[in-house]
TIPA-679730 format. One line per 5 residues: number of its first residue (from 1); their letters; for each residue y, z, x of C-alpha. Coordinates in steps of 0.02 Angstrom, whole numbers, plus 50000, padded with zeros to 5 digits. Layout:
# TIPA-679730
NUM = a = Y/Z/X; ... $
//
This chain:
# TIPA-679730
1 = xxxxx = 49957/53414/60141; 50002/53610/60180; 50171/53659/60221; 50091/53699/60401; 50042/53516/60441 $
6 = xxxxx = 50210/53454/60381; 50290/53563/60510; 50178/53525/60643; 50192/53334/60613; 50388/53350/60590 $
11 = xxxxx = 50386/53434/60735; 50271/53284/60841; 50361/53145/60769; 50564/53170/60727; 50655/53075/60834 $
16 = xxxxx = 50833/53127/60884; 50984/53003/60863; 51044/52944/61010; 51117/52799/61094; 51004/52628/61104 $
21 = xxxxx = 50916/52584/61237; 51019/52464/61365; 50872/52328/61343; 50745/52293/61208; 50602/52268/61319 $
26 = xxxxx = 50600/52462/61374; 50555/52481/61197; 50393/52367/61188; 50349/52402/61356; 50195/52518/61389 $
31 = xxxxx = 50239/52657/61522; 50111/52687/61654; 50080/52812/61806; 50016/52795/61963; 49845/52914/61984 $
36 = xxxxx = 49902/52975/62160; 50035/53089/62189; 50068/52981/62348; 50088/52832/62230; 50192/52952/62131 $
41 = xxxxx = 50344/52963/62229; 50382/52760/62228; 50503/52710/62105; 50433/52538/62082; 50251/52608/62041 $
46 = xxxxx = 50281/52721/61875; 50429/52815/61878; 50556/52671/61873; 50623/52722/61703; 50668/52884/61803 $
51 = xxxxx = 50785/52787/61931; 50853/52685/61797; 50912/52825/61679; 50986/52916/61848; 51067/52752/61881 $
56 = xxxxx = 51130/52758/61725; 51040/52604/61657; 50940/52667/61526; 50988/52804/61402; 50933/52972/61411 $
61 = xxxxx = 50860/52987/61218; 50734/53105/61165; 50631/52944/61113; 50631/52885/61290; 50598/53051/61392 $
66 = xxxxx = 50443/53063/61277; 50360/52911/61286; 50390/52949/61477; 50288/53115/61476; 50166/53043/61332 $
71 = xxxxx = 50124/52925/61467; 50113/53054/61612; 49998/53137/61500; 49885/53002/61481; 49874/52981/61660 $
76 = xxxxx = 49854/53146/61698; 49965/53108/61851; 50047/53307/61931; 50145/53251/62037; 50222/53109/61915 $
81 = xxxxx = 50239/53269/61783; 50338/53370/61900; 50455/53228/61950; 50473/53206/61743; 50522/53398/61728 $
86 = xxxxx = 50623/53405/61862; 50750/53244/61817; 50740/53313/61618; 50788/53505/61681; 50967/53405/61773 $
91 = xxxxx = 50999/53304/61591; 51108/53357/61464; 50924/53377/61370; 50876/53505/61472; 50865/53623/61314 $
96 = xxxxx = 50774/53507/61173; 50647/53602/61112; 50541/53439/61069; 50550/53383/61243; 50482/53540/61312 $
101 = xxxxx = 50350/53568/61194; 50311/53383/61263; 50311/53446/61436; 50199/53601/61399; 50079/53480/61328 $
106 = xxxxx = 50089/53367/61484; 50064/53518/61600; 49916/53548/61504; 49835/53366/61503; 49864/53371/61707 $
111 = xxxxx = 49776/53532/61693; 49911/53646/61761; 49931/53780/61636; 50010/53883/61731; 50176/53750/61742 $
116 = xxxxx = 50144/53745/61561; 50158/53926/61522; 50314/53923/61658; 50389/53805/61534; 50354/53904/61358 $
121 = xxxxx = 50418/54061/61443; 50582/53956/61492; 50617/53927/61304; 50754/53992/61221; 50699/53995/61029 $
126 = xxxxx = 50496/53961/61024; 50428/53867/60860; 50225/53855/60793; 50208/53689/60900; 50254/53788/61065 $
131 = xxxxx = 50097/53910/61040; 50005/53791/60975; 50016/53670/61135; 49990/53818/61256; 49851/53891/61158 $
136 = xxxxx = 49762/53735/61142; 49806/53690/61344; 49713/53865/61387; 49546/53809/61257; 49556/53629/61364 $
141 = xxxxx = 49548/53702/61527; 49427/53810/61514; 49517/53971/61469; 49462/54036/61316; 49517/54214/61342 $
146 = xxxxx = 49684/54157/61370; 49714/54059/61229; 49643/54192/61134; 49767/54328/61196; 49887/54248/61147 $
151 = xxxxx = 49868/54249/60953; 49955/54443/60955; 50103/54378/61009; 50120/54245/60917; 50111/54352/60770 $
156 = xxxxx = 50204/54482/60803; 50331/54344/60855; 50305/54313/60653; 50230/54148/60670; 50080/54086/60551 $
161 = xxxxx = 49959/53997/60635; 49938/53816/60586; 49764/53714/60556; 49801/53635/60735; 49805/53840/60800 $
166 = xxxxx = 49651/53883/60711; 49555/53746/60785; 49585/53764/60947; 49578/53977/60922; 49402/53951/60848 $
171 = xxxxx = 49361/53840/60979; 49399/53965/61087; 49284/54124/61007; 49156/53986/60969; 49154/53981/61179 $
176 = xxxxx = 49183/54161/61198; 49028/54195/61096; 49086/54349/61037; 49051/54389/60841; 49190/54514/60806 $
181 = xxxxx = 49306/54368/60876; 49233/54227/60779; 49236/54337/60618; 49408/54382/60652; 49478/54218/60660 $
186 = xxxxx = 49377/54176/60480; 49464/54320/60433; 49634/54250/60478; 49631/54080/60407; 49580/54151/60253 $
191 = xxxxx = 49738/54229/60236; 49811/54085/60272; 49737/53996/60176; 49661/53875/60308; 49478/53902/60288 $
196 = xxxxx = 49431/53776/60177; 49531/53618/60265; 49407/53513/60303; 49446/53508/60514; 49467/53685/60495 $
201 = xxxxx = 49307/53717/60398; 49221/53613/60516; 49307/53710/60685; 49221/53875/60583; 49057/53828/60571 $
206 = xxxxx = 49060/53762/60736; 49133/53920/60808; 48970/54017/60708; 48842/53903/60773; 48884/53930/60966 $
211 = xxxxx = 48887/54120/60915; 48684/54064/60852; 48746/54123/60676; 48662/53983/60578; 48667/54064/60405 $
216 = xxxxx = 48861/54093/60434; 48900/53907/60473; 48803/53849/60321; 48897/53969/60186; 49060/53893/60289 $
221 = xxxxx = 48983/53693/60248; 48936/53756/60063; 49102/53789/60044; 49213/53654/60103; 49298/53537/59957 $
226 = xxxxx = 49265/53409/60066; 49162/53366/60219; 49192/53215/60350; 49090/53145/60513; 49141/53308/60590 $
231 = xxxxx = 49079/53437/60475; 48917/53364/60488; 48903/53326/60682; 48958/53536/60702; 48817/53589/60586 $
236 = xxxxx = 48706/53456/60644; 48724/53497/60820; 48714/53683/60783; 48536/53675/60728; 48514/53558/60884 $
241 = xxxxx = 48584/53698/60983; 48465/53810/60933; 48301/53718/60971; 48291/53697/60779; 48232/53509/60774 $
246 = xxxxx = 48145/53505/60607; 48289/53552/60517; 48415/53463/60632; 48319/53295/60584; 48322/53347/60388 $
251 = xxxxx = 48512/53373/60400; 48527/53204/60501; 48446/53127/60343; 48532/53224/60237; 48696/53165/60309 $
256 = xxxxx = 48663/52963/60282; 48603/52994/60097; 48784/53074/60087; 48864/52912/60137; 48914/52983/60324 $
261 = xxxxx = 48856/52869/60467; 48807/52926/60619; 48915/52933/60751; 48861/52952/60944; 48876/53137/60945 $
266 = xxxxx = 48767/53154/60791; 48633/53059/60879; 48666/53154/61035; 48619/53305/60957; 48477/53258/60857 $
271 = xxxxx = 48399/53179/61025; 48438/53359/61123; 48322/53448/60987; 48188/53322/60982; 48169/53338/61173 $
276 = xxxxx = 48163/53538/61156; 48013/53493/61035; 47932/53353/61109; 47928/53275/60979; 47923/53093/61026 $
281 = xxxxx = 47873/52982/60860; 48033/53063/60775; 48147/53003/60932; 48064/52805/60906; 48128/52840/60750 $
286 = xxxxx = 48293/52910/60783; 48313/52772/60916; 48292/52636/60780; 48407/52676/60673; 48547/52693/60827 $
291 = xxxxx = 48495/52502/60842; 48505/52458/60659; 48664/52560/60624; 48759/52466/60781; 48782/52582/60879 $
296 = xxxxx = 48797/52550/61089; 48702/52631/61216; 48839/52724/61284; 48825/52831/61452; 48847/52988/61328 $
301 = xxxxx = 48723/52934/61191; 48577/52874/61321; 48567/53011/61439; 48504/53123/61284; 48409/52993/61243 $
306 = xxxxx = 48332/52964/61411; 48315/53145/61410; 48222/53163/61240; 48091/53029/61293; 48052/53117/61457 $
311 = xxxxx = 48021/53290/61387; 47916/53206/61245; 47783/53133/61378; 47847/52947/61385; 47906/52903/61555 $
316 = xxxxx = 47882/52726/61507; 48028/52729/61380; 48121/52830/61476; 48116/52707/61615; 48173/52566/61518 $
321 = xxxxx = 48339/52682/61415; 48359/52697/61605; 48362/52510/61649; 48473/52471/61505; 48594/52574/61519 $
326 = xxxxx = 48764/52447/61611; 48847/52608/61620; 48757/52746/61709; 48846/52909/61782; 48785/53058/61880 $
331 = xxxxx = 48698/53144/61716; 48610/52973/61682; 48545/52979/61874; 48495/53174/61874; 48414/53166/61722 $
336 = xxxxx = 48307/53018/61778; 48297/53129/61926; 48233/53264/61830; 48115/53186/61739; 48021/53133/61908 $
341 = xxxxx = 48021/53295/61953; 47943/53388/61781; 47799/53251/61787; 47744/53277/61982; 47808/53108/62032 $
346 = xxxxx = 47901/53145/62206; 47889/52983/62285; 47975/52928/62153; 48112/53057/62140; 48132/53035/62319 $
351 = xxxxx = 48159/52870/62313; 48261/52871/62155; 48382/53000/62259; 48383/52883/62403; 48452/52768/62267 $
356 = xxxxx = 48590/52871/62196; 48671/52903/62390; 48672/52721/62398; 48767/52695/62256; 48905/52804/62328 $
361 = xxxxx = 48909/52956/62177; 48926/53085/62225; 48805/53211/62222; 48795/53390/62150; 48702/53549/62137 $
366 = xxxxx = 48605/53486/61971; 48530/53319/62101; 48479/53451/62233; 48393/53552/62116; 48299/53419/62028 $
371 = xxxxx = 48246/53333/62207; 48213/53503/62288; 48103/53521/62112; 48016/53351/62143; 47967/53387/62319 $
376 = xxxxx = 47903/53554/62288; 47786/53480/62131; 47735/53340/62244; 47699/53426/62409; 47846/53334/62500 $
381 = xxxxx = 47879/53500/62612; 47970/53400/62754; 48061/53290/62624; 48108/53427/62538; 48170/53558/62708 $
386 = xxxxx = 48261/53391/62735; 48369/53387/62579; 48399/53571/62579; 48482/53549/62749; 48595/53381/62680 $
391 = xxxxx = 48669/53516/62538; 48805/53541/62663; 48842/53367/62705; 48898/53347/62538; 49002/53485/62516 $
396 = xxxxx = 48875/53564/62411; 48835/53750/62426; 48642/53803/62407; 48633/53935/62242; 48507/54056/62197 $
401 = xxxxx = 48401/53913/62081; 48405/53820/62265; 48316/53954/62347; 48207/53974/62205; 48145/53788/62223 $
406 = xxxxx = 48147/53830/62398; 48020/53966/62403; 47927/53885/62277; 47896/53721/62385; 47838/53821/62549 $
411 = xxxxx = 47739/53931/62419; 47638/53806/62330; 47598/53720/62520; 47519/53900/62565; 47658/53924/62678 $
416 = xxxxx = 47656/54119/62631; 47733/54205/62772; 47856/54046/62786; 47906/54067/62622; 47932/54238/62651 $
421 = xxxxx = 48019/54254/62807; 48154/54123/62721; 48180/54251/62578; 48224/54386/62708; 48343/54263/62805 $
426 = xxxxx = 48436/54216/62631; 48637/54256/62633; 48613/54342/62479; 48520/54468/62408; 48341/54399/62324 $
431 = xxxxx = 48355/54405/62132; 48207/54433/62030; 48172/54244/62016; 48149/54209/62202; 48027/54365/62211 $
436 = xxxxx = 47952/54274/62048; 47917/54115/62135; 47839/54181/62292; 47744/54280/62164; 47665/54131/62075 $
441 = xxxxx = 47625/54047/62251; 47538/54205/62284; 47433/54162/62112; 47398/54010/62171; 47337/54041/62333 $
446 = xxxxx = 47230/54211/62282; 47347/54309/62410; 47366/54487/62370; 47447/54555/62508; 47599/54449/62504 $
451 = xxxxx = 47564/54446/62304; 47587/54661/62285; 47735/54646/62378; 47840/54512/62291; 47791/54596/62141 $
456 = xxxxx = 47842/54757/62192; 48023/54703/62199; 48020/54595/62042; 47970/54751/61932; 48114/54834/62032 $
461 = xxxxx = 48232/54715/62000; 48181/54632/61822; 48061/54788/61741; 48067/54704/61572; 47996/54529/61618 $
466 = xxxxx = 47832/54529/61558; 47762/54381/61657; 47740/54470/61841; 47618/54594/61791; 47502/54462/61721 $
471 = xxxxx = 47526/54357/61873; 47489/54514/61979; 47331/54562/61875; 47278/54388/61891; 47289/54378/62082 $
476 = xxxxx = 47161/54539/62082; 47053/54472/61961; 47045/54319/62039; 47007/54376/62210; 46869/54493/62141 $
481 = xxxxx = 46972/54653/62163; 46924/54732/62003; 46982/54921/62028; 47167/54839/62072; 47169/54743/61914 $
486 = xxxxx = 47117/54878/61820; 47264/54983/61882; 47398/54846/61861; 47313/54832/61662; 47330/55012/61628 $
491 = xxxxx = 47510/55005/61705; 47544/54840/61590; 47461/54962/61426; 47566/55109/61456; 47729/55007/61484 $
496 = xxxxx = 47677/54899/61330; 47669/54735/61413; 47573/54594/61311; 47497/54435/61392; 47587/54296/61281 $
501 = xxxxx = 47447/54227/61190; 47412/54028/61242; 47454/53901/61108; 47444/53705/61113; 47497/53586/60982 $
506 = xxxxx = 47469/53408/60943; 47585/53294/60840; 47484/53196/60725; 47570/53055/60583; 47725/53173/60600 $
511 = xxxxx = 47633/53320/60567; 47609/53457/60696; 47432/53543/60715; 47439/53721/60821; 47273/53793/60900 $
516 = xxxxx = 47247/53940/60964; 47116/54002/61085; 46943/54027/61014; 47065/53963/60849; 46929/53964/60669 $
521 = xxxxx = 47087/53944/60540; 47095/53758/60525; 47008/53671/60388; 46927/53567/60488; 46868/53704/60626 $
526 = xxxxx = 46679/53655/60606; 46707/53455/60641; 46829/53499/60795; 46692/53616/60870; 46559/53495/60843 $
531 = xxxxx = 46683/53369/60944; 46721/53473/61067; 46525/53488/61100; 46515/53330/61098; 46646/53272/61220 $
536 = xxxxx = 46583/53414/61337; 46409/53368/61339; 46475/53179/61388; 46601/53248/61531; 46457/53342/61610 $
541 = xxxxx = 46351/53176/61624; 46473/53102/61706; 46496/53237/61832; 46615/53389/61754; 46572/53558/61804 $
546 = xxxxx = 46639/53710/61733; 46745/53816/61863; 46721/53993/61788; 46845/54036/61932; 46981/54037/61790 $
551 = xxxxx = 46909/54177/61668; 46982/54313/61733; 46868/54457/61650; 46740/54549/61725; 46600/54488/61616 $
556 = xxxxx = 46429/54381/61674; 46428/54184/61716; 46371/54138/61552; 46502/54239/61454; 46628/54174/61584 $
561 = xxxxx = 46573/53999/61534; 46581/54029/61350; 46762/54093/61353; 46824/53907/61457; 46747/53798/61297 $
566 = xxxxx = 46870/53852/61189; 47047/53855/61271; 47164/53807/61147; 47186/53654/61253; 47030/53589/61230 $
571 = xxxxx = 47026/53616/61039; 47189/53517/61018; 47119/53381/61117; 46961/53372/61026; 47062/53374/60856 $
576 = xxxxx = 47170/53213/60915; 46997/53136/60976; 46960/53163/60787; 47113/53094/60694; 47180/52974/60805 $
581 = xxxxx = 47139/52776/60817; 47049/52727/60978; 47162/52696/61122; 47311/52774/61038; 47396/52899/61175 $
586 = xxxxx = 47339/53083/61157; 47507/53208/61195; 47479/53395/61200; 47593/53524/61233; 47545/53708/61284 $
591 = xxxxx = 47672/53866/61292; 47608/53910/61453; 47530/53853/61613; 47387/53720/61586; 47214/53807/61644 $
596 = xxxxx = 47120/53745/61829; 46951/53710/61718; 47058/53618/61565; 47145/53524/61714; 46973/53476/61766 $
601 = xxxxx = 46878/53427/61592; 47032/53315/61539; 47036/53209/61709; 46845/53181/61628; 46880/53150/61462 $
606 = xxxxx = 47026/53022/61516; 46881/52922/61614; 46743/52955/61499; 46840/52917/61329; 46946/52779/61405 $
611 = xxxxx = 47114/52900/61346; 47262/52915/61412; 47333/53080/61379; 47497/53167/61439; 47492/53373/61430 $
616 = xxxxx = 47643/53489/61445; 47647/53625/61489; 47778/53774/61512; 47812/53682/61712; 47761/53512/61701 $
621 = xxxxx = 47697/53341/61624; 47504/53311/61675; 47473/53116/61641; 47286/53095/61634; 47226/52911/61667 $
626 = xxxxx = 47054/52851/61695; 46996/53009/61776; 47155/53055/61893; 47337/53146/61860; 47498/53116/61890 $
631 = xxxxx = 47513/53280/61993; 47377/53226/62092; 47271/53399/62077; 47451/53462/62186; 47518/53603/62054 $
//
């Protein structure tokens, strides 16, 4: 072990010589704080050793006054700290430097840095562990900046920076997201000679995978002599962080052929990128080996898990992670919440939220948001005007993503000028994103008026988003106003705005097949064209109509026809008609809004074909089922 850790452990662990303690039980017995500063102040509830060393009972030894304040620290208990720091600062102690290195850790645990950083200022001769404590304290409260400014003068104080200092430093930058910072510290430990420990290794790569610098934490993992649980958990959840599930899965197998088990974290991550892909036959698989490995379904663990099966279209399996679950806190209710919400289900979410109050948690911004969501994707407009209103009953204060949801739900009911009128009354200025939703309501409804207006102060306030020009042309091309939609498509050309080209995808014996609209380059194009004839010809027997409403080009009927058969949509779903065994569940996912006429032809092909099959889209989850949604044709 480096000189550095010896120090810092000498420094944790020596133990003065002092007098004995008056009784031996004071050394078995576990010391414990009240978690009320009320409870705080009585001497028979926590801070009896206190009384007894002022009485003179016990004696006042290093070893004592720290397993006093190790305790505190544990508890987190203030006002216990306070009464700790106060009785050491009238002892003949007053001046041990392990004690109040102790204390600025303590400070820190109870999440007062401030008394912390009172305390390090107070000491006569800092050491390594004093900075380390206070720089760490800053990194656990939330103060990256802080701990980082401090690093200067530590050095120019002449002290090197120990692996426990470069953790919590690269913590820190990894938070900050700055490069320069992150690159900075590397730079550092390599002078010291930290940078290939194995906890500081692993701190570095994490640090370069917040800062989305992949190819940085990799060369870091390359080059550590050895690698532990945590090396791989940073780089696995690194990839994870950066939607890259293919690859976070491939390092989650490489990891077990190394001989590293997976710990809850690792499958934490891996479940967070399998949601962002959908990808749902991976997360069985995932999910099985939890089981077979041991491993409990924690609170931690089986909210990502819950999560991952709702984004990947199973709301059955999600339901049950939910039931099983004997712990459950407020992330495992909100993202149960959520999941209501994304698939149209507000009776559900309303009653799942009628749930939650009953239970006594208490509920926050993320629970509005998701029920305020559910509402406004189910059509609850009074349900939802009603839990907009509670916000304040629970101490909760609306923010801009509220109004968002807000103007969405009165949008997508048609209530225009409503919807409108409530933007102007806001206490804050409209951002881009509230403009944005009464924009899409507009779409929806074919208003212009109200549509030219909201988009007016979206290109105002947000001239680089691409999306509210296309929503704007579409409003004018929907309503027939041709000369309007021309104008908004020359502005779109000469400010180089591109419609994002439609995609859907289809996951197929772990193999993902990607269409494109009007798409010719798969290998089997010819069969999937002959399918899709084949499926519409049998949807329009049984009563499907095509609503050439949704081509939005100023050609004839017959050309507007011919340009609906071949969404990318449609081609996906005839594909999985093709290569999957009757019965099986069909799940699609598209990178943008599903179209009115696909919408249609799938509630068909459900009832025709005897399918079930789940759709998402950039919004929502569409669960078709013997000729009906889950929305309920309400989106």
């Amino acid at each position: 072990m480096r000189t550095h850790h010896r120090l810092l452990f000498h420094h944790l662990r020596r133990r003065r010589t002092s007098k004995p303690y008056t009784s031996a039980a004071h050394l078995a017995a576990p010391f414990s704080f009240p978690s009320s500063p009320a409870a705080a102040s009585s001497s028979s509830s926590g801070l009896r050793e206190l009384d007894l060393l002022h009485a003179g009972e016990l004696a006042p030894t290093p070893r004592l006054y720290h397993s006093i304040i190790t305790a505190c620290a544990q508890s987190k208990n203030l006002a216990g700290a306070r009464a700790i720091h106060a009785h050491l600062s009238r002892s003949r102690l007053a001046g041990d430097a392990f004690l109040l290195n102790s204390l600025i850790h303590m400070y820190c645990k109870c999440g007062t840095v401030s008394d912390a950083r009172h305390v390090f200022d107070g000491i006569p001769s800092q050491d390594v562990v004093s900075w380390t404590y206070l720089i760490t304290g800053y990194v656990q409260n939330d103060m990256p900046a802080e701990s980082l400014g401090l690093l200067p003068d530590m050095l120019r104080a002449r002290f090197k920076p120990s692996g426990f200092t470069f953790t919590s430093l690269l913590k820190a930058a990894g938070t900050c997201g700055g490069h320069g910072i992150g690159e900075q510290m590397h730079a550092l430990a390599v002078k010291y000679n930290w940078d290939e420990d194995v906890y500081v290794g692993s701190a570095l790569l994490d640090m370069y995978a917040r800062c989305q610098q992949m190819d940085m934490a990799i060369r870091v993992f390359d080059r550590l002599d050895s690698r532990n649980e945590v090396s791989w958990n940073a780089l696995i959840a690194g990839f994870a962080r950066k939607g890259d599930g293919e690859t976070t899965l491939m390092k989650f197998a490489e990891m077990q052929r190394n001989g590293f088990g997976a710990t809850h974290f690792t499958y934490s991550s891996v479940f967070s990128a399998l949601a962002r892909i959908g990808a749902l036959e991976q997360g069985r698989w995932v999910h099985a080996h939890m089981i077979k490995s041991g491993q409990k379904l924690s609170a931690f663990v089986g909210n990502t898990m819950l999560g991952m099966y709702a984004k990947s279209g199973s709301m059955v399996d999600a339901r049950k992670v939910f039931d099983r679950m004997d712990q459950r806190d407020l992330v495992t209710w909100n993202t149960m919440l959520t999941a209501f919400a994304q698939y149209g289900l507000g009776k559900e979410a309303v009653a799942h939220f009628e749930e939650i109050r009953k239970c006594g948690i208490q509920l926050n911004h993320i629970t509005f948001l998701s029920v305020l969501t559910a509402c406004s994707h189910g059509g609850l407009v009074k349900e939802g005007k009603h839990y907009f209103d509670m916000m304040k009953d629970y101490n909760v204060q609306p923010e801009i993503d509220h109004y968002v949801s807000f103007v969405d739900l009165l949008g997508r009911a048609g209530l225009l000028k409503e919807a409108l009128i409530f933007v102007f009354k806001m206490p804050m200025e409209p951002t881009a994103a509230v403009w944005g939703a009464l924009l899409g309501a507009c779409r929806m409804h074919k208003n212009a008026k109200i549509g030219q207006y909201a988009a007016d102060h979206v290109f105002e306030l947000d001239p680089d988003d691409t999306g509210p020009p296309v929503l704007l042309y579409n409003i004018y091309a929907s309503t027939g106003q041709w000369n309007d939609a021309a104008r908004v498509r020359k502005m779109m050309k000469a400010t180089g705005v591109k419609k994002e080209p439609a995609c859907s995808w289809v996951e197929i014996e772990n193999s993902v097949h990607m269409f494109v609209a009007d798409d010719n380059t798969h290998p089997k194009t010819e069969e999937i064209y002959r399918m899709w004839e084949e499926i519409n010809m049998r949807i329009r027997e049984a009563g499907y109509v095509p609503n050439t409403d949704h081509v939005l080009l100023h050609i004839n009927e017959q050309e507007r026809e011919t340009k609906l058969q071949y969404h990318s949509e449609k081609i996906a779903l005839a594909f999985a008609l093709i290569n999957m065994p009757a019965g099986a569940m069909i799940r699609i996912m598209k990178n943008i809004r599903i179209c009115g006429d696909c919408h249609s032809a799938f509630k068909y092909v459900s009832k025709v074909f005897k399918r079930e099959i789940v759709v998402r889209d950039t919004n929502r989850f569409h669960h078709f089922s013997n000729g009906s949604c889950s929305c309920g044709d309400y989106w």
